[in-house]
Every structure is written in C-alpha cells, then in structure tokens.
Rosetta silent file (secondary structure, phi, psi, omega in degrees, C-alpha in Angstrom):
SEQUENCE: XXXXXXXXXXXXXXXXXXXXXXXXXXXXXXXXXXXXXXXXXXXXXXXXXXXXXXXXXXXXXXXXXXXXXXXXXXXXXXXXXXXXXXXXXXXXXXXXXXXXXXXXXXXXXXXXXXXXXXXXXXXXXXXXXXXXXXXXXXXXXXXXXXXXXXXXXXXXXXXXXXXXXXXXXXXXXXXXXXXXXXXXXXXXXXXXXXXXXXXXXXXXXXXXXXXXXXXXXXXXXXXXXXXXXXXXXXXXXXXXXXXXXXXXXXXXXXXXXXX
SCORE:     score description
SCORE:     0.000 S_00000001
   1 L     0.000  125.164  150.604   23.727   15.185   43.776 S_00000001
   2 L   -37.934  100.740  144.880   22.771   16.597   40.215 S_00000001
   3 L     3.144  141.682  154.258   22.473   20.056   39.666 S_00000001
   4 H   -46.194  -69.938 -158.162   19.386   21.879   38.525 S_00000001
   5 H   -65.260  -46.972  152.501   21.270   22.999   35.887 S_00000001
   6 H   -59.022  -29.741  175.219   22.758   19.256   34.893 S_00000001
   7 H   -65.299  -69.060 -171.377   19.202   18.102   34.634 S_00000001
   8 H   -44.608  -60.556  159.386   18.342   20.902   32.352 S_00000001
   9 H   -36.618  -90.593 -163.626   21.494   20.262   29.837 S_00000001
  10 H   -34.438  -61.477 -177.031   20.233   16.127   30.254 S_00000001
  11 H   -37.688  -30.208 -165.279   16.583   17.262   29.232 S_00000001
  12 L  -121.626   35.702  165.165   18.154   18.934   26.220 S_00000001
  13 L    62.559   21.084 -178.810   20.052   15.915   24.937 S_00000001
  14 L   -98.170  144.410 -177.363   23.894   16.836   26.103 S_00000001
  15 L   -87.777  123.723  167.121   26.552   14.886   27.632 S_00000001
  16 L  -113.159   81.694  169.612   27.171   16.146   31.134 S_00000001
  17 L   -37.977   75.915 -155.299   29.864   15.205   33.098 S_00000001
  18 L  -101.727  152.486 -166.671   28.952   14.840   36.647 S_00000001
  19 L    73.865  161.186  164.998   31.548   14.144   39.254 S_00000001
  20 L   -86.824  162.960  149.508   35.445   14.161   38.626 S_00000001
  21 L  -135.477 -161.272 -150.237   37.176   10.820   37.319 S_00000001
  22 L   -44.476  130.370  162.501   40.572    9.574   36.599 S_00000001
  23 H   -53.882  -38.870 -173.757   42.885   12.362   34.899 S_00000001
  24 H   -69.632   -3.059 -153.560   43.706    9.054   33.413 S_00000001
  25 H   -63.334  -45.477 -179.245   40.398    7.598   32.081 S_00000001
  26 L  -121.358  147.408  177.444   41.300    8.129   28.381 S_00000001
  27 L  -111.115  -49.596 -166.397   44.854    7.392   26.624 S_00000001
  28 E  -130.006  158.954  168.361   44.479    6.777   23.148 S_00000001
  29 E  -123.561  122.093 -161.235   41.752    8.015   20.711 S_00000001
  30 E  -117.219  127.700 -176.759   41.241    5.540   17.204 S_00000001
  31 E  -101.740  118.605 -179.798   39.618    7.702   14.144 S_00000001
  32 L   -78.080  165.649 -157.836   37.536    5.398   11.386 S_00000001
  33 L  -115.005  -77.280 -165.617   38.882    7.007    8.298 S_00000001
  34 E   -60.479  131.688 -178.470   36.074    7.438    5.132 S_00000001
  35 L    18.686   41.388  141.375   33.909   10.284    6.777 S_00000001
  36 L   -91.115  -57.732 -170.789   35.763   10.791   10.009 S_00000001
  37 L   -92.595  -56.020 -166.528   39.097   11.959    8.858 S_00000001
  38 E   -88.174  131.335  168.254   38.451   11.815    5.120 S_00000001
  39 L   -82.072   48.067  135.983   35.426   13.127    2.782 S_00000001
  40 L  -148.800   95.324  178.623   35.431   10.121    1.133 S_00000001
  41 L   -67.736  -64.182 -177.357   32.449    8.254    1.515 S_00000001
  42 H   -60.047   -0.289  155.038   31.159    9.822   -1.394 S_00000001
  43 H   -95.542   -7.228  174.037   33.585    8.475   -3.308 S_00000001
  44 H   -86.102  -31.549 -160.451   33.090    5.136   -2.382 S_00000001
  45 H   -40.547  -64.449 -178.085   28.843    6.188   -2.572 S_00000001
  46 H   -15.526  -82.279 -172.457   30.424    7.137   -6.477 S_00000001
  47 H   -58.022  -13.057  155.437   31.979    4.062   -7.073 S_00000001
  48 H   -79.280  -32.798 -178.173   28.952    1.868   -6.011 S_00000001
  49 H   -86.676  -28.451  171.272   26.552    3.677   -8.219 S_00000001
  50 H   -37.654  -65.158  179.316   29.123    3.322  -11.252 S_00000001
  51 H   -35.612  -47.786 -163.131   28.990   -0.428  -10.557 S_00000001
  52 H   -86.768  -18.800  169.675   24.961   -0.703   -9.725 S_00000001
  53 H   -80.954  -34.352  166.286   24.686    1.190  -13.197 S_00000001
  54 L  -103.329   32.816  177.426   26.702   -1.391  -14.765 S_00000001
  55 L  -131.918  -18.944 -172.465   25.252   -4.030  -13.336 S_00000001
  56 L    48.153   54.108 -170.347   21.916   -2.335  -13.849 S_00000001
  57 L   -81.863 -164.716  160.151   21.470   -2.787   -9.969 S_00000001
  58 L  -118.582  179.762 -176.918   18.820   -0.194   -8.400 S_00000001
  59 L  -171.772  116.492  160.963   21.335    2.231   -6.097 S_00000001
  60 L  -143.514 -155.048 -166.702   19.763    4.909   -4.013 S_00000001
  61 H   -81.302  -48.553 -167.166   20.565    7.371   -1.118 S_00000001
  62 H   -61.607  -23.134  178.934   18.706    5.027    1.491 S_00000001
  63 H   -97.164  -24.030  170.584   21.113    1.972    0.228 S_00000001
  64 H   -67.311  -24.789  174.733   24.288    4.332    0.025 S_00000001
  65 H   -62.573  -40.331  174.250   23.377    4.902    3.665 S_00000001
  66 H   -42.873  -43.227 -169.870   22.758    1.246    4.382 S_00000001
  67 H   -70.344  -33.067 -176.589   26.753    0.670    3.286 S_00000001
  68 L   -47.968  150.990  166.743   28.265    2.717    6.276 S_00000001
  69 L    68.578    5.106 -159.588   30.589    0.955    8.265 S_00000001
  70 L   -91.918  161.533  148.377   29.838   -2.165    6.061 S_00000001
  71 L   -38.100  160.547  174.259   32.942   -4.461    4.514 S_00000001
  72 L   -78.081  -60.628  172.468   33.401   -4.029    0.729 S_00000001
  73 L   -57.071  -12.504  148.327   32.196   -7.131    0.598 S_00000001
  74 L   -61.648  -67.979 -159.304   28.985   -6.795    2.785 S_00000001
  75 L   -69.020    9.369  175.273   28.271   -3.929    0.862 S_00000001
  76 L  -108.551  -73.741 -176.492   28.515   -5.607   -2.665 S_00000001
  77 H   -35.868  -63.175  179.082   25.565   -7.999   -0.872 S_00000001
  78 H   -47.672  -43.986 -172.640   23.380   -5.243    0.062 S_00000001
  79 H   -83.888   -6.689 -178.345   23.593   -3.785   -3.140 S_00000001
  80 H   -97.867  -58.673  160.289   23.150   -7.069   -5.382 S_00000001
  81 L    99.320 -119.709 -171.441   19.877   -7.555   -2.617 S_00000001
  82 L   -95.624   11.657  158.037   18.311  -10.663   -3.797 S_00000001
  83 L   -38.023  145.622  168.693   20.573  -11.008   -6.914 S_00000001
  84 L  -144.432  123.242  153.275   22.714  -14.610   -6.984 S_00000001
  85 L  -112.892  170.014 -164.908   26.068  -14.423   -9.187 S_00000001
  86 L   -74.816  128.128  170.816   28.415  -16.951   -9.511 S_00000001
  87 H   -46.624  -23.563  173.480   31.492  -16.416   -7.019 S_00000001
  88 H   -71.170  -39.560 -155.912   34.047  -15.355   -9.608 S_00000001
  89 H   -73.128  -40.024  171.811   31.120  -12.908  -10.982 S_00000001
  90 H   -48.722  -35.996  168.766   31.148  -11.593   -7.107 S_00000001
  91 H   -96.120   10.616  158.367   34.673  -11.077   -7.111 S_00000001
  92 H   -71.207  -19.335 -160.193   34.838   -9.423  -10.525 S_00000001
  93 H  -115.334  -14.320  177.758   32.464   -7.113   -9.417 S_00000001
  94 H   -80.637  -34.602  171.267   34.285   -6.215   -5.914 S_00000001
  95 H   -26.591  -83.452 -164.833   37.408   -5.553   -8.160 S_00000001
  96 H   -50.211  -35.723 -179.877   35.661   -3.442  -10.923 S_00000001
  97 H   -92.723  -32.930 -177.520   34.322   -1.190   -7.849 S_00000001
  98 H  -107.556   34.409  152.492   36.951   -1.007   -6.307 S_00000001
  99 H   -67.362  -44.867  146.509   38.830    0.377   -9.454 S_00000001
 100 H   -44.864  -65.581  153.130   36.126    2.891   -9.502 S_00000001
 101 H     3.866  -83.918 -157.413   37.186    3.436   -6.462 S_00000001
 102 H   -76.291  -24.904  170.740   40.863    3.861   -6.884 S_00000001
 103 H   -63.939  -66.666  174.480   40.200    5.871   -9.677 S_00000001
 104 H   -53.258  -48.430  177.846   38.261    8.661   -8.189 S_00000001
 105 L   -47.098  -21.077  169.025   40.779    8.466   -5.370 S_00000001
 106 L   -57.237  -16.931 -154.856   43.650    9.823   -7.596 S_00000001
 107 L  -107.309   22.100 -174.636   42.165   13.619   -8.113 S_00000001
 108 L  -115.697  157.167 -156.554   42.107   13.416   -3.548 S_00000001
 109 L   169.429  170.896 -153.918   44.516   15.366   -1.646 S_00000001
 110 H   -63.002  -33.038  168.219   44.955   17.191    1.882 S_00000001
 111 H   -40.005  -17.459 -143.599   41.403   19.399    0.932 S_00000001
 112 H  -118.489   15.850  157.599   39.665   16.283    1.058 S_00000001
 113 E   -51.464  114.055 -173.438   40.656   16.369    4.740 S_00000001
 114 L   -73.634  169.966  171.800   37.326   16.930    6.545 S_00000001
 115 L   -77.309  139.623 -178.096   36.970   20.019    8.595 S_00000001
 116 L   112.817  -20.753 -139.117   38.322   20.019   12.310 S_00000001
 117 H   -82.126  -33.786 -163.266   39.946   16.604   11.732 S_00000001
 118 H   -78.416  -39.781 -163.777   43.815   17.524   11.449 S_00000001
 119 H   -35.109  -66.072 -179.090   43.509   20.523   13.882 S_00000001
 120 H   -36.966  -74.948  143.476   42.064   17.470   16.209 S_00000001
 121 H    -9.847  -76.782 -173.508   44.503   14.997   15.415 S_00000001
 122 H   -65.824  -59.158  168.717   47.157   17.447   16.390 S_00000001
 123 H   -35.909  -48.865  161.413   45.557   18.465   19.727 S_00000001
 124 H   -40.272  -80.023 -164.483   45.564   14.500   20.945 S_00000001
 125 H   -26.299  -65.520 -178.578   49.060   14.725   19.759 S_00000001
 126 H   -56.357  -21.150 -165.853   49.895   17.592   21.954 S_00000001
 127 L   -83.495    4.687 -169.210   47.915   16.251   25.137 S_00000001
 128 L    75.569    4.982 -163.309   50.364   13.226   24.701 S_00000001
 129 L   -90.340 -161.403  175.980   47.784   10.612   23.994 S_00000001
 130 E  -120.553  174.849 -175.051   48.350    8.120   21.093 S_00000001
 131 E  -117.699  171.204  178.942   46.414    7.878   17.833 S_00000001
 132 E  -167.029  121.977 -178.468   44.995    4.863   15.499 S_00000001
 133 E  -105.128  113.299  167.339   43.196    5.011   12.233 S_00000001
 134 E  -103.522  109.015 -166.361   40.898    1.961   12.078 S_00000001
 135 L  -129.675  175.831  150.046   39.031    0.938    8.991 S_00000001
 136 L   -63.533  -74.417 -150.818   37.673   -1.504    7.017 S_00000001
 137 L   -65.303  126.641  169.425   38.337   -0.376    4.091 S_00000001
 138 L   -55.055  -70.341 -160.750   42.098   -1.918    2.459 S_00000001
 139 L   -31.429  -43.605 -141.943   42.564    1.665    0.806 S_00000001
 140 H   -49.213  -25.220 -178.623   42.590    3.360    4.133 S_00000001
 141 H  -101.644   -6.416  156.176   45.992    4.025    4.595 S_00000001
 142 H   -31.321  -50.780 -160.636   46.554    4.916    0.792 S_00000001
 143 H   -58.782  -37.889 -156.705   43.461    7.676    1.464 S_00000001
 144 H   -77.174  -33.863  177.200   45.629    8.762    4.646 S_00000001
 145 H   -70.778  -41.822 -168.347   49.145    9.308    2.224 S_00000001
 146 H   -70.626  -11.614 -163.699   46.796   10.980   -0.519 S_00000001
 147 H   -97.906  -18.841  174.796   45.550   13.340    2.620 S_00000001
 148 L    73.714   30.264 -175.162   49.175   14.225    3.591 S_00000001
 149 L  -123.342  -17.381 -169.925   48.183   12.667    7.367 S_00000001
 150 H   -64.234  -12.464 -157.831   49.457    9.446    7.327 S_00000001
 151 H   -93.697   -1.793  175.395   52.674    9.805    9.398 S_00000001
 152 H   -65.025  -42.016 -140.312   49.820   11.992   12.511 S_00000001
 153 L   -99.696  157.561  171.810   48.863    8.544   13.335 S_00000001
 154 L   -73.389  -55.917 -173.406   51.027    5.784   15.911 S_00000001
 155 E  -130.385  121.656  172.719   49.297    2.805   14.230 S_00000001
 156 E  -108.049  131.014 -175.088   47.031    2.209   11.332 S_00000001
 157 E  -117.068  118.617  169.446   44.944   -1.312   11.192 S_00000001
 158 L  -119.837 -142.992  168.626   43.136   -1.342    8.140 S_00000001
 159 L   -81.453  -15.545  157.546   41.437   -4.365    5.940 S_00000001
 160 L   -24.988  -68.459 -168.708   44.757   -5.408    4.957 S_00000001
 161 L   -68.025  129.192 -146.141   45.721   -6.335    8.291 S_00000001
 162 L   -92.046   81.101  175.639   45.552   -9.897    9.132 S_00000001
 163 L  -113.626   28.904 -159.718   42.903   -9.868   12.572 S_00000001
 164 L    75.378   -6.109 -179.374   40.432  -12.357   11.791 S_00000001
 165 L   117.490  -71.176 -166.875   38.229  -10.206    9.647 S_00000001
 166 L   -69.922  152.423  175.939   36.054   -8.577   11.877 S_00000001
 167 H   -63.353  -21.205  156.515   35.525   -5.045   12.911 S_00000001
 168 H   -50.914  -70.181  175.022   35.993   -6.133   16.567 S_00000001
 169 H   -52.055  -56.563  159.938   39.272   -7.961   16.151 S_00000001
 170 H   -22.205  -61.232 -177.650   40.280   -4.715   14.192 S_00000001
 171 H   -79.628  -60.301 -142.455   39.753   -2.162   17.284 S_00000001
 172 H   -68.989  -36.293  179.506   41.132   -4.996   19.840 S_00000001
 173 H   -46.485  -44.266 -145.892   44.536   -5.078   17.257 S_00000001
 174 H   -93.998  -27.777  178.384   44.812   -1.415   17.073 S_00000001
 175 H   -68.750  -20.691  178.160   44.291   -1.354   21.000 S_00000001
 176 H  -100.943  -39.959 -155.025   47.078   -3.643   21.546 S_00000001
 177 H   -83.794  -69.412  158.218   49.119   -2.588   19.251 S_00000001
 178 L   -85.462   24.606  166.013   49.366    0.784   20.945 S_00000001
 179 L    71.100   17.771 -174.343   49.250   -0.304   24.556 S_00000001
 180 L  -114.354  116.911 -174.082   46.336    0.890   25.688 S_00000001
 181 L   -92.870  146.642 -179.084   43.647   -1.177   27.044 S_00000001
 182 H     1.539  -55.295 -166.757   39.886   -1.069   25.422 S_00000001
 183 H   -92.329   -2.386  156.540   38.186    0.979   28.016 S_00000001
 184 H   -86.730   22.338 -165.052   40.995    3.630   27.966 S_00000001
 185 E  -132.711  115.663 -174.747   40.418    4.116   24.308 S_00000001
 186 E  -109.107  131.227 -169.261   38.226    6.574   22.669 S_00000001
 187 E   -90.457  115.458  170.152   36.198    5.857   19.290 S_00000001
 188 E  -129.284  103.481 -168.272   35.329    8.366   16.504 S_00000001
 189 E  -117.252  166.564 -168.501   32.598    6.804   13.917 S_00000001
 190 L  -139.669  -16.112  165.954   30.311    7.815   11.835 S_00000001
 191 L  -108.614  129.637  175.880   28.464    4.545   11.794 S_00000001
 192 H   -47.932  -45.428  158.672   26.185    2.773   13.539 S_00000001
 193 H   -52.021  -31.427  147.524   27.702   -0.028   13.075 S_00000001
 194 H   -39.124  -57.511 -167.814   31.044    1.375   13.855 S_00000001
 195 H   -91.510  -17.560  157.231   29.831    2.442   17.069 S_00000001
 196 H   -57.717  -27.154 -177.518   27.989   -0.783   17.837 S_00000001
 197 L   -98.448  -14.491  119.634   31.608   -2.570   17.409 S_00000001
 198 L   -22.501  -48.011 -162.873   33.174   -0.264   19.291 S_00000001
 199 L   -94.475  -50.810 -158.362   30.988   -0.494   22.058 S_00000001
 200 L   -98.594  -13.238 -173.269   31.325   -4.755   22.111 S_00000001
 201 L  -109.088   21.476  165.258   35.044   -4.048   21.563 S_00000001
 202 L    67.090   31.550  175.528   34.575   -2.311   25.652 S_00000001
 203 L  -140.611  173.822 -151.068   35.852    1.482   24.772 S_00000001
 204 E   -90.034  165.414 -169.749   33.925    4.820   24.786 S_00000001
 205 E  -153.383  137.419  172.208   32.526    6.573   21.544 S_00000001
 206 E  -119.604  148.647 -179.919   31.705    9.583   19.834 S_00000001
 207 E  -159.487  146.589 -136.305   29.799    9.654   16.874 S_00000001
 208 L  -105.705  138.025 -179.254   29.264   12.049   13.889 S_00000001
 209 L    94.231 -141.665  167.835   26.208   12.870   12.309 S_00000001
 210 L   -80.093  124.651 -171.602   22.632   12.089   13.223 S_00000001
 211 L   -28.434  -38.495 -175.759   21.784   11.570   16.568 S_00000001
 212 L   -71.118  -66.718 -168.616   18.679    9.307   15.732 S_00000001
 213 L   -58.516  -36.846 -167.389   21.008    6.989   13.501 S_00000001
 214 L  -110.986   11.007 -178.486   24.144    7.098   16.431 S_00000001
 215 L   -52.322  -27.452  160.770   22.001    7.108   19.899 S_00000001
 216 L   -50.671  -22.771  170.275   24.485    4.309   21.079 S_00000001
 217 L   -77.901 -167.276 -121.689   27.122    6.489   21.172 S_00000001
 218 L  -132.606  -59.428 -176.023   28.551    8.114   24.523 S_00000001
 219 E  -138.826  166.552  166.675   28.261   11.590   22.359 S_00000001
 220 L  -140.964   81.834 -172.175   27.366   12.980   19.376 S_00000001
 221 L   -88.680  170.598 -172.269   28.469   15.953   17.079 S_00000001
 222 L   -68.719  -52.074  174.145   27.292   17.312   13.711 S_00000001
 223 L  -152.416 -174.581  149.478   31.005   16.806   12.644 S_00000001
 224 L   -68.820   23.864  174.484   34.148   17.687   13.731 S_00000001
 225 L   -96.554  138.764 -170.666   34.408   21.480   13.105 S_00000001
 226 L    52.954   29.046  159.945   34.952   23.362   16.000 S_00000001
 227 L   -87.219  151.437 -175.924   35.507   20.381   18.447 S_00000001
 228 L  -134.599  116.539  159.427   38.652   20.964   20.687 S_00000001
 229 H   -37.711  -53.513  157.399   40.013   17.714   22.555 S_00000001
 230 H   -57.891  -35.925  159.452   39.885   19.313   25.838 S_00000001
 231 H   -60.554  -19.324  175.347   36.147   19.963   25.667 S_00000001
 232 H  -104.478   -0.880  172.242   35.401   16.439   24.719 S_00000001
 233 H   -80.075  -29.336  134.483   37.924   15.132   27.009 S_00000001
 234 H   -25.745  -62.924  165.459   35.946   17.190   29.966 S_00000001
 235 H   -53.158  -49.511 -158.763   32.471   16.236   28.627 S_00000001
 236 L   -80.606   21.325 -137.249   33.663   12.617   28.883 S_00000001
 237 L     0.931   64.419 -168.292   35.349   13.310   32.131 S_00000001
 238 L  -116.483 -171.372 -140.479   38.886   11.955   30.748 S_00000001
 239 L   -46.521  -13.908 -161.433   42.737   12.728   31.012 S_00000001
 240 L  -104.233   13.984  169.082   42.453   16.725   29.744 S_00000001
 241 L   -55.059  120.877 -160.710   40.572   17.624   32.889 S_00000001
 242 L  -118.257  -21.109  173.471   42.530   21.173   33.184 S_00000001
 243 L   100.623   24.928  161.142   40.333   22.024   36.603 S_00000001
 244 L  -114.185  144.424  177.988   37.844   25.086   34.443 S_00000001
 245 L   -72.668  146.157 -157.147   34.900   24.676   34.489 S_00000001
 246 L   -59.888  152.668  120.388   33.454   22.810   31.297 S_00000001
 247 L    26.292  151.346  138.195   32.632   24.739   28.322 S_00000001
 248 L   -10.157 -177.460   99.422   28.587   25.832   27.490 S_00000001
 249 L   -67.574   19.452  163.125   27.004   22.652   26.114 S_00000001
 250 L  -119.765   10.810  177.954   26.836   24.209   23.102 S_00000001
 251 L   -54.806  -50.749 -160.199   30.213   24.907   23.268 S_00000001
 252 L   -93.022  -16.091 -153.844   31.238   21.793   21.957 S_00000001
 253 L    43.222   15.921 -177.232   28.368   21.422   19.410 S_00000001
 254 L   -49.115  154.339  123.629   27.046   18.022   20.905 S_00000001
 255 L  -100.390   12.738  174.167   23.746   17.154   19.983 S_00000001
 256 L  -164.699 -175.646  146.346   23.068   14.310   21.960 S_00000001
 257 E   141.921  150.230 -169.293   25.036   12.246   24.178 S_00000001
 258 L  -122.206  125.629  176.059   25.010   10.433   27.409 S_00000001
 259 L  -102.162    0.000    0.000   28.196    9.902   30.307 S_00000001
C-alpha cells in the first residue's frame, strides 16, 4: 500500500519508486548527444539562423525550438514553412547549413561538455552497465571526438548509420548492437520527440528540461548537474538498488516524473 508520504512526493510531481524490482531492470543507458551530452544545440540553432538569413527565411526562438529532435532534413522543412525550392536548391541549402555547422563546430572542445554529463557517463561505467550515444545528427560522433568523450561510449549509432532512417530503427540498432533488450535500456533526451521514439522503441526515459514540453517521459530533470546514477537508478527502481533508502526527492532535482 502507498505511503502517506509517497502520495505527498506524487502530489508534488516526483517519481516515486514504490515496491522493489529486479536489481536487473536496467542494463544499458543510450545518451542523445546535441543538448544531452553536448551544448550544442545552439550551434546548430546558429547555423539555422545563418541559413534563414541567407535565405531571408523568418527564424525565431519558437521555430529553433520546433527543430529539437528533428532530422536535418525535417528541420530544413520547418524552417522553409510553406516555401517550395527545387530539390537540388533543398540540398544546397542542407549542405550550406551544415557547413555553418561544421564551422562553428571547430572552436568546440571538452568545455562544451554539458554539466554532470561526463561525471554521469563515468558512474554507468563504474556500475558496469553499457553506454550508447544515439543521434540523428551525422556530426554526432565528430561532436563526441571534439568533446574528448568519444572512446566513454560501447557503441555510437548516429545518422550515418545505415538503419532505415528513422529515429526508432536508430534506438532498436543501438539496442542490439549492445545486447541489451529495449525495455532494459534507459533513454536520456531532451526532446519530445526523442522521448516519444523512445517510448515506441519499448525502453524507459528521462528527459531534460521542461516538464510541460517532456510529460511523456518516466522522469524529468532541469539538466544533468548534480544527478548521480544511483539516485536515478533507485527512483526508477533499476539495477543500482544498494538497499538505502532513496535520496529526498529533491535530492535528485526531478521535477516531474512518473514510475
């Protein structure tokens, strides 16, 4: 039966872990890379408004939001809106961004590491579980060698990698690939969409930023400063169950989250 105390903590938007489950429940944890691991979204945010200026596009904060989790090539569509170019002029124009792109990415380096993320990274490591950086984005595992991180991860599937396209095939690849099946596999997005594909691709999810935008995830933190892998492996009652009793709920910094 739920606690007094568990009610209160639900009422006040926190992931509560009631009951024990598996020590085993989670294995592997897969990190989306632009503004999970990496700060840089705003460099792609850059390199779209370069474009939408030289395209003389409109480009504003509500459509750089609109782009998380999107394909380069969704995200050339959102931003052209009801423009129609010619297909060559579409793929001249995914180029030319992402040369912006590639540009800005040059002056990036282990600072551009967000905060919490390697510390994190390395705990998983230590608890034995395995890691996977899953993107979209082709750059992604460039961003992880400019970040001085790539060799933390077991497998990286980015848009390179030949899955069918989709963000779906993408997590089931990365899931196979390290040997873990779907619903033993823990997600850390930053997108709704991310975490909707996640979610259809059967494994559990935390997701960063505002709650109102991510209510589909499992959990929810501001970011990943001050999170410790045994507190969310606790909340989420998976493999790092140490037998203390969990953490504050405000230990953790959730703001939202449901088990």
């Amino acid at each position: 039966m739920e606690t007094q105390a568990a009610s209160d903590a639900h009422a006040a938007g926190f992931a509560v872990a009631v009951g024990e489950r598996s020590r085993a429940s989670i294995a592997a944890v897969l990190f989306d890379v632009d503004g999970v691991i990496a700060d840089t979204a705003r460099l792609h945010t850059e390199a779209w408004a370069r474009l939408a200026a030289l395209e003389r596009l409109p480009f504003d904060r509500e459509t750089a939001e609109a782009l998380r989790g999107l394909s380069r090539e969704d995200s050339l569509r959102r931003v052209l809106g009801a423009r129609r170019v010619t297909q060559q002029s579409f793929h001249d124009m995914l180029d030319r961004k992402n040369a912006f792109y590639l540009e800005l990415l040059e002056a990036a380096g282990p600072a551009d590491c967000l905060p919490g993320a390697v510390g994190l990274l390395g705990e998983f490591a230590e608890l034995g579980m395995r890691r996977a950086a899953v993107s979209l984005s082709r750059n992604a595992g460039r961003v992880l060698e400019r970040l001085g991180i790539f060799e933390r991860f077991d497998v990286i599937v980015d848009g390179t990698a030949q899955t069918g396209g989709s963000g779906l095939d993408r997590y089931h690849r990365a899931a196979a690939l390290l040997g873990v099946a779907p619903r033993r596999c823990l997600v850390f997005e930053d997108s709704a969409a991310g975490i909707a594909t996640a979610k259809n691709a059967g494994m559990r999810t935390i997701g960063l930023g505002d709650p109102r935008r991510l209510a589909a995830a499992d959990m929810v933190f501001e970011s990943l400063r001050g999170v410790s892998a045994r507190c969310v492996l606790r909340w989420l009652g998976g493999s790092a169950a140490t037998g203390e009793e969990p953490p504050a709920p405000g230990g953790c910094r959730i703001v939202a989250g449901h088990v």
